[in-house]
N, C-alpha and C positions, 0 to 999 in steps of 0.2 A: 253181560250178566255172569257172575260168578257163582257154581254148581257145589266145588269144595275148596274149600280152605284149609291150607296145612300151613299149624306154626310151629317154628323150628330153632330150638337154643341148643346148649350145647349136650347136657346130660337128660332133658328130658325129663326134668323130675321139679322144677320150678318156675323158671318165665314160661315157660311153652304151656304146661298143664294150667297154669292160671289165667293165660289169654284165649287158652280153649275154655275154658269152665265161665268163663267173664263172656266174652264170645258167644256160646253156646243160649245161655242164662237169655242176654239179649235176643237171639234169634227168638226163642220160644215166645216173650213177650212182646214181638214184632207178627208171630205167626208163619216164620219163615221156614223152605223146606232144606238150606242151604248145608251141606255136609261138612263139619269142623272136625279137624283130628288136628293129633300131634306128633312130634316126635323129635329125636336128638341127633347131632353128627357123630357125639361119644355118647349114647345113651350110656346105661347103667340097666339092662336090656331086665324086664321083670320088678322092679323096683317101683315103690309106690312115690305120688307125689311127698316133696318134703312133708314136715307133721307143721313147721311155721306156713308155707303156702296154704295147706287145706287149714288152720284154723285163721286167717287172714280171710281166708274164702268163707269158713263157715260163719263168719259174722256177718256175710253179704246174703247168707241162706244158698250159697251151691256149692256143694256137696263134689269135691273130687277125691275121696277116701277112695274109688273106684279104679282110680286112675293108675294105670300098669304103663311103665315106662319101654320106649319102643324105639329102635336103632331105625335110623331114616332110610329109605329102602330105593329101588329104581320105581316100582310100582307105586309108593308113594307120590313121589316128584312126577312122574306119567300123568297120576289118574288128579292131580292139585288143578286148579286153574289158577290157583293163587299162592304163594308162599310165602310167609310173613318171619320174617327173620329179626333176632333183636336186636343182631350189630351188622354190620359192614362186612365185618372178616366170613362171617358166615353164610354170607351172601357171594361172597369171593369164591367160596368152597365147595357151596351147591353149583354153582355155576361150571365152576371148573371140573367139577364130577360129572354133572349130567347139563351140556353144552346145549341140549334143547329144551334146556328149561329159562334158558335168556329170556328175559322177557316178559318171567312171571313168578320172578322172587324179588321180593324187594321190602325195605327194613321197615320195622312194623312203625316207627318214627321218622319216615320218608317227609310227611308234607311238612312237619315241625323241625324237622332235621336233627333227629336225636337217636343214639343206641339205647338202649336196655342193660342195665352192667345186671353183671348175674350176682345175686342174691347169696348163693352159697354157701353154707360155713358162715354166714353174718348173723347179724342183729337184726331182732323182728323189724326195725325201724328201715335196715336194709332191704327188706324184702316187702315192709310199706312203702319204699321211696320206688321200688321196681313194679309195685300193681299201679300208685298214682304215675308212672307213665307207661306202664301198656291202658290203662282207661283212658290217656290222651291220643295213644296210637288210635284203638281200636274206636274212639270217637270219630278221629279223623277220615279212618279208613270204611266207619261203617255208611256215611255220607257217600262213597265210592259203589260200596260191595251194595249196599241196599237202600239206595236213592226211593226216598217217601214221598 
């Protein structure tokens, strides 16, 4: 059983804030007491989610205007049971940072076998082709994290 979940891209102000808030969204209407955060390897440390993420979000009704962008920490990667990464490389990097977190990072497109490209600087269409696959990841994985 999985207690928190940390999802981890690179700046912290797009995939990662959207698969919390998608995430989060779910747990609530599951009834679940499961802890979701986020955060970045290069955050942008203080910075809100992008303005295309939270209006992508607020047509689903969740609301990440709140959302304050947060540099990935050792205490983060400690206190996770889970770490959901969007690519590969980033999964290379947590690893090679923090060497006892083997184990329990792994890409939020693992069972499908897919990255996350980051949205960034794109077109809203970019950043709809990045929520339809973390809503394949977070599908995949919620069969895992919260077996019904």
């Amino acid at each position: 059983m999985f207690n928190k979940v940390l999802f981890v891209c690179l700046g912290n102000i797009c995939r990662s804030p959207m698969a919390e808030g998608i995430f989060k969204q779910w747990l609530i209407d599951h009834q679940s007491t499961i802890e979701v955060n986020s955060a970045g390897l290069s955050a942008v440390v203080g910075n809100s989610a992008s303005r295309k993420a939270q209006a992508l979000l607020k047509i689903r009704d969740i609301d990440i205007s709140n959302h304050v962008a947060r540099q990935l920490t050792d205490a983060q990667v400690r206190a996770a049971d889970l770490i959901l990464v969007m690519e590969e490389e980033q999964k290379k990097q947590i690893e090679g940072m923090y060497s006892y977190a083997l184990g329990k990072v792994f890409l939020l497109g693992k069972w499908s076998n897919f990255e996350v490209p980051d949205p960034y600087g794109g077109q809203v269409s970019d950043y709809e082709y990045a929520v339809t696959l973390i809503d394949k990841g977070l599908q995949d994985w919620q069969k895992r994290i919260c077996p019904e």
